[in-house]
N, CA, C and O atoms as a printed pandas DataFrame, in Angstrom:
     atom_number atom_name residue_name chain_id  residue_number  x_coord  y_coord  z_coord
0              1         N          UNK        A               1  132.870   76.602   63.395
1              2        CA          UNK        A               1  133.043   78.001   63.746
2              3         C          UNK        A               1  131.864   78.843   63.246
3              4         O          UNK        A               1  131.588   79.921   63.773
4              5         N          UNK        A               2  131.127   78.294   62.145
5              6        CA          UNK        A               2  129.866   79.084   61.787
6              7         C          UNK        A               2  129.268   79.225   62.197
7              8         O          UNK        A               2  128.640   80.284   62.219
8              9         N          UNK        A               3  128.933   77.711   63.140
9             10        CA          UNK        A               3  127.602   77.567   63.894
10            11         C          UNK        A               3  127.517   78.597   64.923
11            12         O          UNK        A               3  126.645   79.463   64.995
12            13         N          UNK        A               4  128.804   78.370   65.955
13            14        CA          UNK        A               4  129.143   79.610   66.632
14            15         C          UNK        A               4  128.684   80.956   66.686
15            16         O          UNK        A               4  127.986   81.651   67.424
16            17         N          UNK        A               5  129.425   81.080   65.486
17            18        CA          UNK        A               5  128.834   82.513   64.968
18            19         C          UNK        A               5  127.491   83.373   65.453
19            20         O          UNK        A               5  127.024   84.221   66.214
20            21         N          UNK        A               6  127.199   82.144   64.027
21            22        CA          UNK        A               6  125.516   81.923   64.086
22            23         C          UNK        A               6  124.644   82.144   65.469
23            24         O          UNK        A               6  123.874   83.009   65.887
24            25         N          UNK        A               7  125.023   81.259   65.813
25            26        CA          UNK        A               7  124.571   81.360   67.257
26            27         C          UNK        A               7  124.551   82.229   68.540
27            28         O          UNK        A               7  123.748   82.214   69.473
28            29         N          UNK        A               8  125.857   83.133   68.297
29            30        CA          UNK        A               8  125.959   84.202   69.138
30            31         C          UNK        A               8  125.348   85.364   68.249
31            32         O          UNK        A               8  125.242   86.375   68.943
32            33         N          UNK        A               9  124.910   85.564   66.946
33            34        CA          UNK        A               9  124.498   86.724   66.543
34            35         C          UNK        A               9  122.665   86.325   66.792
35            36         O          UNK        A               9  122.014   87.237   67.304
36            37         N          UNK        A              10  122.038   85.253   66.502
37            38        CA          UNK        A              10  120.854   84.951   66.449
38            39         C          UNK        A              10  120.887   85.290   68.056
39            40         O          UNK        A              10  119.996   86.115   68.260
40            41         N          UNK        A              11  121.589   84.960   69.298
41            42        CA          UNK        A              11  120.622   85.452   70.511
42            43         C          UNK        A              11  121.278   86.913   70.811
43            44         O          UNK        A              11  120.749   87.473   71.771
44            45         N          UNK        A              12  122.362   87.666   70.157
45            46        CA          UNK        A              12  122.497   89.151   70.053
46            47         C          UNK        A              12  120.921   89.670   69.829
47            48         O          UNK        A              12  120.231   90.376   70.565
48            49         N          UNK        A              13  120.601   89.042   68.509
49            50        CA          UNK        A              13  119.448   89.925   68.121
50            51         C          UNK        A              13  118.349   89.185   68.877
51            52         O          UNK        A              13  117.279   89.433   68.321
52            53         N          UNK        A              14  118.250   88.692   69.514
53            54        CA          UNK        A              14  116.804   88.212   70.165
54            55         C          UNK        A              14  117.137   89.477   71.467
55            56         O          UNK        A              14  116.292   90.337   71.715
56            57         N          UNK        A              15  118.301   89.420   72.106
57            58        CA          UNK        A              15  118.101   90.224   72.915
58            59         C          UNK        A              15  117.928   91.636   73.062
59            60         O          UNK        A              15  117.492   92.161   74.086
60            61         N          UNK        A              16  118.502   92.640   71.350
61            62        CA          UNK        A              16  118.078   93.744   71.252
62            63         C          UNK        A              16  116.462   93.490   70.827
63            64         O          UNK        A              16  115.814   94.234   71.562
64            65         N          UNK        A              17  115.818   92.964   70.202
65            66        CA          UNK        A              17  114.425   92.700   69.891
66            67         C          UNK        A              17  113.385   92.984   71.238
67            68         O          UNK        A              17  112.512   93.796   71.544
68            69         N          UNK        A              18  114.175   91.573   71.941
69            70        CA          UNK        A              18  113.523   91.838   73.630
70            71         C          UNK        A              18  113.312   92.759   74.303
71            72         O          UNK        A              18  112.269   92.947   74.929
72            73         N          UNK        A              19  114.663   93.769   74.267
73            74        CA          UNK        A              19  114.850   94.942   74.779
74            75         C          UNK        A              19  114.379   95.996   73.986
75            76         O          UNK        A              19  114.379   97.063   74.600
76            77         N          UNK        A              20  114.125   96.037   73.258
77            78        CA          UNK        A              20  113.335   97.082   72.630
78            79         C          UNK        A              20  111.857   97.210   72.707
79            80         O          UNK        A              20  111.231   98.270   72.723
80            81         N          UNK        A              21  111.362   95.977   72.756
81            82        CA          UNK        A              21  109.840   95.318   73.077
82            83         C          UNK        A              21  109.617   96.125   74.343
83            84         O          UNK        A              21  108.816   97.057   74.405
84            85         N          UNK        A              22  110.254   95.776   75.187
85            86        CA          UNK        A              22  109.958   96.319   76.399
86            87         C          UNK        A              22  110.466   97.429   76.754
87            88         O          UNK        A              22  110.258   97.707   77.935
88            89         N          UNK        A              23  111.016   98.116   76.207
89            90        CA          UNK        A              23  111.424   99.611   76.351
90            91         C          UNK        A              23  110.209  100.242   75.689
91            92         O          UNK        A              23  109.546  101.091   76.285
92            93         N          UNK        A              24  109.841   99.728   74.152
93            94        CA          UNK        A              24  108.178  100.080   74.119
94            95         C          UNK        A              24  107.198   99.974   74.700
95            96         O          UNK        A              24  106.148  100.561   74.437
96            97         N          UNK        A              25  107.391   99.202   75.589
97            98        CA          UNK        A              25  105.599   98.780   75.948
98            99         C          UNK        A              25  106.007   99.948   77.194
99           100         O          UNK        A              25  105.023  100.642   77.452
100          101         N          UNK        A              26  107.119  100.277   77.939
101          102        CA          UNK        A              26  107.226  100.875   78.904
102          103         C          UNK        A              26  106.746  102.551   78.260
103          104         O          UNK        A              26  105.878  103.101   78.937
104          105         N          UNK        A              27  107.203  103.251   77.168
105          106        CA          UNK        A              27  106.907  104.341   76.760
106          107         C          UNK        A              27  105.284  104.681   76.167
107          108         O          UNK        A              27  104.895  105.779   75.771
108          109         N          UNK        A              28  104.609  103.612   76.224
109          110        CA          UNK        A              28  103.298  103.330   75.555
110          111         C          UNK        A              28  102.276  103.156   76.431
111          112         O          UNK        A              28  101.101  103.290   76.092
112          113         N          UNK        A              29  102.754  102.761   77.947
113          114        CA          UNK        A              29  101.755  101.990   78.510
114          115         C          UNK        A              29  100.690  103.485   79.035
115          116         O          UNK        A              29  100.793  104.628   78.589
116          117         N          UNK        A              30   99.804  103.035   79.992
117          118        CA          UNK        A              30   98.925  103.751   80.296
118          119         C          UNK        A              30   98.978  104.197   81.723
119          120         O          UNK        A              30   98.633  105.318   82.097
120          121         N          UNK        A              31   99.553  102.997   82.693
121          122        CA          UNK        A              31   99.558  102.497   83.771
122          123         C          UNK        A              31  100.379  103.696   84.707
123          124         O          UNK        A              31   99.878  104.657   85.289
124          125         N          UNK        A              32  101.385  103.406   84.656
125          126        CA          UNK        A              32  102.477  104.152   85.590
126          127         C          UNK        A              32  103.516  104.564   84.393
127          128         O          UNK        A              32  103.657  103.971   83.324
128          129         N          UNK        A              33  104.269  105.838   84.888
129          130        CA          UNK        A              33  105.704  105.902   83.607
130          131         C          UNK        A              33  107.110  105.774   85.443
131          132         O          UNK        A              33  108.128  106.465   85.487
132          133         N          UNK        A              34  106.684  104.725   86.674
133          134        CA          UNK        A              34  107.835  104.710   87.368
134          135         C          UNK        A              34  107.855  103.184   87.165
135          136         O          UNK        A              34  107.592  102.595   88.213
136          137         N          UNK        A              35  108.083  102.406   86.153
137          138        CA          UNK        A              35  108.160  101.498   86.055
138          139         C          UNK        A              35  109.861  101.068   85.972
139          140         O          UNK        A              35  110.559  101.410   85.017
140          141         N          UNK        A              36  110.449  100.162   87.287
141          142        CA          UNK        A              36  111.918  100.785   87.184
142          143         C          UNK        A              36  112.586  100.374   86.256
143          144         O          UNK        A              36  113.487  101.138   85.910
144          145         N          UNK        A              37  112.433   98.858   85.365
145          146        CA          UNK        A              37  112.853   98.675   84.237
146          147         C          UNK        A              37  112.633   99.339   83.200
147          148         O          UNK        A              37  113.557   99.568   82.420
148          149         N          UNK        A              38  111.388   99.780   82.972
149          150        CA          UNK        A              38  111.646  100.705   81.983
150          151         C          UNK        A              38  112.119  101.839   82.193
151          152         O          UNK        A              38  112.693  102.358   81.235
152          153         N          UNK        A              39  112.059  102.487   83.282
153          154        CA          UNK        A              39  113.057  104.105   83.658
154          155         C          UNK        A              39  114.827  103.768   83.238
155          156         O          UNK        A              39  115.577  104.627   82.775
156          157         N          UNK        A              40  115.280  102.136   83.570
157          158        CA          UNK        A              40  116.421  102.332   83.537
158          159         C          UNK        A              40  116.699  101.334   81.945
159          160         O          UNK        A              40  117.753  100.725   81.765
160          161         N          UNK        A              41  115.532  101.337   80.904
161          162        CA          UNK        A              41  116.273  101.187   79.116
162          163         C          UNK        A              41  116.117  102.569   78.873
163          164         O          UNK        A              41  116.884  103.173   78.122
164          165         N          UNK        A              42  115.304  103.035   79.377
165          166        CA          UNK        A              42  114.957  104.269   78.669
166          167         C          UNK        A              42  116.572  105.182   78.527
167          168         O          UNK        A              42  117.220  105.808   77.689
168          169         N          UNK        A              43  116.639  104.799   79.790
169          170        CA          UNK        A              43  118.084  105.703   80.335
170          171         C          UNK        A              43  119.390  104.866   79.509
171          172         O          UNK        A              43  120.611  104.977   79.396
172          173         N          UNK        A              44  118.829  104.411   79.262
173          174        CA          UNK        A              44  120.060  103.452   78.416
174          175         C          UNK        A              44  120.236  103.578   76.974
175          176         O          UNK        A              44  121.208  103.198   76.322
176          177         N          UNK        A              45  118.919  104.300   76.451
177          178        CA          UNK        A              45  119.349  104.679   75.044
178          179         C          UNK        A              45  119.394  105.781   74.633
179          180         O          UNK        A              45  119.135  106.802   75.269
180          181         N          UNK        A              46  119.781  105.681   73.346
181          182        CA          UNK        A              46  120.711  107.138   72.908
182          183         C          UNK        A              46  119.627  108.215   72.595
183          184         O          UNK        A              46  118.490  107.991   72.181
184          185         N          UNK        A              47  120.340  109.747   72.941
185          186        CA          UNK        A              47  119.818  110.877   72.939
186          187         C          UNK        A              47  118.672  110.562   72.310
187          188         O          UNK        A              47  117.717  110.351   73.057
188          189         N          UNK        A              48  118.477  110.462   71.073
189          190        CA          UNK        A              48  117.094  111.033   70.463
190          191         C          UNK        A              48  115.930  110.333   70.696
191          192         O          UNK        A              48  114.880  110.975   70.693
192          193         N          UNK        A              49  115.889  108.515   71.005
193          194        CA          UNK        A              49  115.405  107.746   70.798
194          195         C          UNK        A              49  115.126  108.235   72.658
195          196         O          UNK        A              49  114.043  108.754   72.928
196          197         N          UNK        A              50  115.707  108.111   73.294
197          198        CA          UNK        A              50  115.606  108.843   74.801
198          199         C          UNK        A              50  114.672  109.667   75.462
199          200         O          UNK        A              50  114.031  109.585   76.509
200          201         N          UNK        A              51  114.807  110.689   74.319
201          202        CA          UNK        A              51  113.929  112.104   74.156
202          203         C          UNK        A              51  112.676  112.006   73.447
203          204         O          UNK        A              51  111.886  112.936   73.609
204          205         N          UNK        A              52  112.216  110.661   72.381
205          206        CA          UNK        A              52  110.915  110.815   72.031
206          207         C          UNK        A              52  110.205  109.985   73.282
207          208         O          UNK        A              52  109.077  110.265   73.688
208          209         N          UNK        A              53  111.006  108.949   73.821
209          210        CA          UNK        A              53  110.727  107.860   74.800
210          211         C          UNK        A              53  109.667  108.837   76.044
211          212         O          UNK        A              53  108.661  108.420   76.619
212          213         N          UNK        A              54  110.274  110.121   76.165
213          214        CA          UNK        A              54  110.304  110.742   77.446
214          215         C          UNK        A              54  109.124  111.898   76.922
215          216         O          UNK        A              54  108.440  112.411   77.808
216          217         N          UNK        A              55  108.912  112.264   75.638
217          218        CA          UNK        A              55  107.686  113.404   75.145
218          219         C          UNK        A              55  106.404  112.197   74.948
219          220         O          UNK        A              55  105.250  112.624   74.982
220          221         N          UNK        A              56  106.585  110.990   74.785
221          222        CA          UNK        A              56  105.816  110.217   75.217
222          223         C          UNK        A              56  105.084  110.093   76.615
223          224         O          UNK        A              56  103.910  110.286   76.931
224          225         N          UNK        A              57  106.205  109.698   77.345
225          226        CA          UNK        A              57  105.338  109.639   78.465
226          227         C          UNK        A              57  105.490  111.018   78.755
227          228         O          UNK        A              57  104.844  110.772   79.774
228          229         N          UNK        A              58  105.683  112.026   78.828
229          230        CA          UNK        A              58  105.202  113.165   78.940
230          231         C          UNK        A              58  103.397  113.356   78.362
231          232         O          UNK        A              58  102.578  113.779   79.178
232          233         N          UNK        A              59  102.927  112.980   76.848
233          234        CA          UNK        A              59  101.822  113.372   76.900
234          235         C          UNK        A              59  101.103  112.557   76.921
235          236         O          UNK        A              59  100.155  112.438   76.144
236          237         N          UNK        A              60  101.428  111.721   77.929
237          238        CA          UNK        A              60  100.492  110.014   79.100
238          239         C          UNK        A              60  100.383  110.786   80.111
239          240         O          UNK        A              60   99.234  110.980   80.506
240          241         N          UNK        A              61  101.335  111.355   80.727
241          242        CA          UNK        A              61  101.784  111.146   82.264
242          243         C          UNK        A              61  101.575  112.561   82.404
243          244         O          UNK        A              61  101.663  112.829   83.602
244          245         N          UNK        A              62  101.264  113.900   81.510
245          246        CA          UNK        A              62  101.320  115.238   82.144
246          247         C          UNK        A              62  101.579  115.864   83.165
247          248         O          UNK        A              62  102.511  116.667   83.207
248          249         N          UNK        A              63  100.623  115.552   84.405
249          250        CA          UNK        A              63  100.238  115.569   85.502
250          251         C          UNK        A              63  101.100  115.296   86.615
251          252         O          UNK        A              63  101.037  115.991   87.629
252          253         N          UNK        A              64  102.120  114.074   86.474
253          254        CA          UNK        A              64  102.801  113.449   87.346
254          255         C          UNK        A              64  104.132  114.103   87.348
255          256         O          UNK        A              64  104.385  115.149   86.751
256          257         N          UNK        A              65  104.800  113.549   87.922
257          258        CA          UNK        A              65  106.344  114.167   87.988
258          259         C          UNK        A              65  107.474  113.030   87.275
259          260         O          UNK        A              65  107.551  111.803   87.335
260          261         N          UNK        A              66  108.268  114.051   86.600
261          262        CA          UNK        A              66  108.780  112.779   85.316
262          263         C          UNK        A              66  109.269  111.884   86.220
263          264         O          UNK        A              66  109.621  112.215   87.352
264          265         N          UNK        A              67  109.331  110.348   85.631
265          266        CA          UNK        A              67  110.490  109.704   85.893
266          267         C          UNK        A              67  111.980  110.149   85.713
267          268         O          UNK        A              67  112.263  111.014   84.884
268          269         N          UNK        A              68  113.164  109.407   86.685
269          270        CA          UNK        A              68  114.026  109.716   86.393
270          271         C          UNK        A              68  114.933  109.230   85.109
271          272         O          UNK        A              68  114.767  108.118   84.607
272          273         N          UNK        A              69  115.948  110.208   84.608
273          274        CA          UNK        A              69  115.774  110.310   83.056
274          275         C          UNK        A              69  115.292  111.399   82.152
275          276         O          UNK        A              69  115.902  111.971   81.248
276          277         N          UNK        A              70  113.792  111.605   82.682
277          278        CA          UNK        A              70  112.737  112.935   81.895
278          279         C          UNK        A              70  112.759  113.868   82.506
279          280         O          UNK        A              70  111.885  114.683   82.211
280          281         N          UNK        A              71  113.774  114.274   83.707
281          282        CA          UNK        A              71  113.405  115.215   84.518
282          283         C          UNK        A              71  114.590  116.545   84.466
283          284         O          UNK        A              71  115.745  116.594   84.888
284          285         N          UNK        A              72  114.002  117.249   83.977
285          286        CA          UNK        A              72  115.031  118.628   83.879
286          287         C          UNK        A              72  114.923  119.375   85.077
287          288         O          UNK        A              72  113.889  119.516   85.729
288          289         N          UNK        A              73  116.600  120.086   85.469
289          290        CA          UNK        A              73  116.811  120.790   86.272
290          291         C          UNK        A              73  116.468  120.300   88.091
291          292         O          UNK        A              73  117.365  119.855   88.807
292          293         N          UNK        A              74  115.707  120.406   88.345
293          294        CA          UNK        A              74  115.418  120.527   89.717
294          295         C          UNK        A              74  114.659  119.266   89.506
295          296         O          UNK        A              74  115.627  118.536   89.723
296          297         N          UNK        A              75  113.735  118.462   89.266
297          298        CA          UNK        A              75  113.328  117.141   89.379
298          299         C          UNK        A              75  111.863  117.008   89.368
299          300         O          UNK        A              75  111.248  115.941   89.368
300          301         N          UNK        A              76  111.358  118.200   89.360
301          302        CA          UNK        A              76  110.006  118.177   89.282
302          303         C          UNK        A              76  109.236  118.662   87.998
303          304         O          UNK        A              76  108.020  118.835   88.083
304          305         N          UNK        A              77  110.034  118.936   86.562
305          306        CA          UNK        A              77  109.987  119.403   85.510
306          307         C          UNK        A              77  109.804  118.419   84.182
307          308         O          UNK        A              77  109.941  117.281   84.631
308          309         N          UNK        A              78  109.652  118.368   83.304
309          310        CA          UNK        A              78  110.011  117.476   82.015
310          311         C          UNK        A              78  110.930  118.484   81.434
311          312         O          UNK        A              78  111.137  119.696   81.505
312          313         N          UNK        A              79  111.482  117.222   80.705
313          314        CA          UNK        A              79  113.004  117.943   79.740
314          315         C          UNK        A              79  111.594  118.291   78.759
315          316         O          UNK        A              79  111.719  118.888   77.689
């Protein structure tokens, strides 16, 4: 029953690790911020961690129109 355990918590945490990896590289990159996997972790985590995700690519992406997620009011805005 340990091993078990064991085993379901060791690939729990491989998969928040994973997912966090790439929810970073998506808020970091240079490239595009409509990347749809990362539009939809971003959207998946909680308020605050959400909101730096999104003033990130805000001061990458200025110019562009937020992804969805970063977009206040009418859709053509940053929160």
């Amino acid at each position: 029953m340990k091993k078990l355990i064991r085993l379901l918590l060791t690939i729990a945490l491989a998969v928040v690790v994973f997912t966090g990896f790439r929810w970073y590289r998506y808020v970091s990159n240079t490239d595009s911020p409509y990347d749809e996997i990362g539009i939809t972790l971003n959207n998946f985590m909680p308020g605050p961690i959400n909101s730096w995700g999104c003033a990130k690519l805000r001061s990458t992406f200025a110019s562009s129109l937020p992804p969805y997620g970063c977009a206040a009011g009418d859709g053509t805005q940053w929160k």
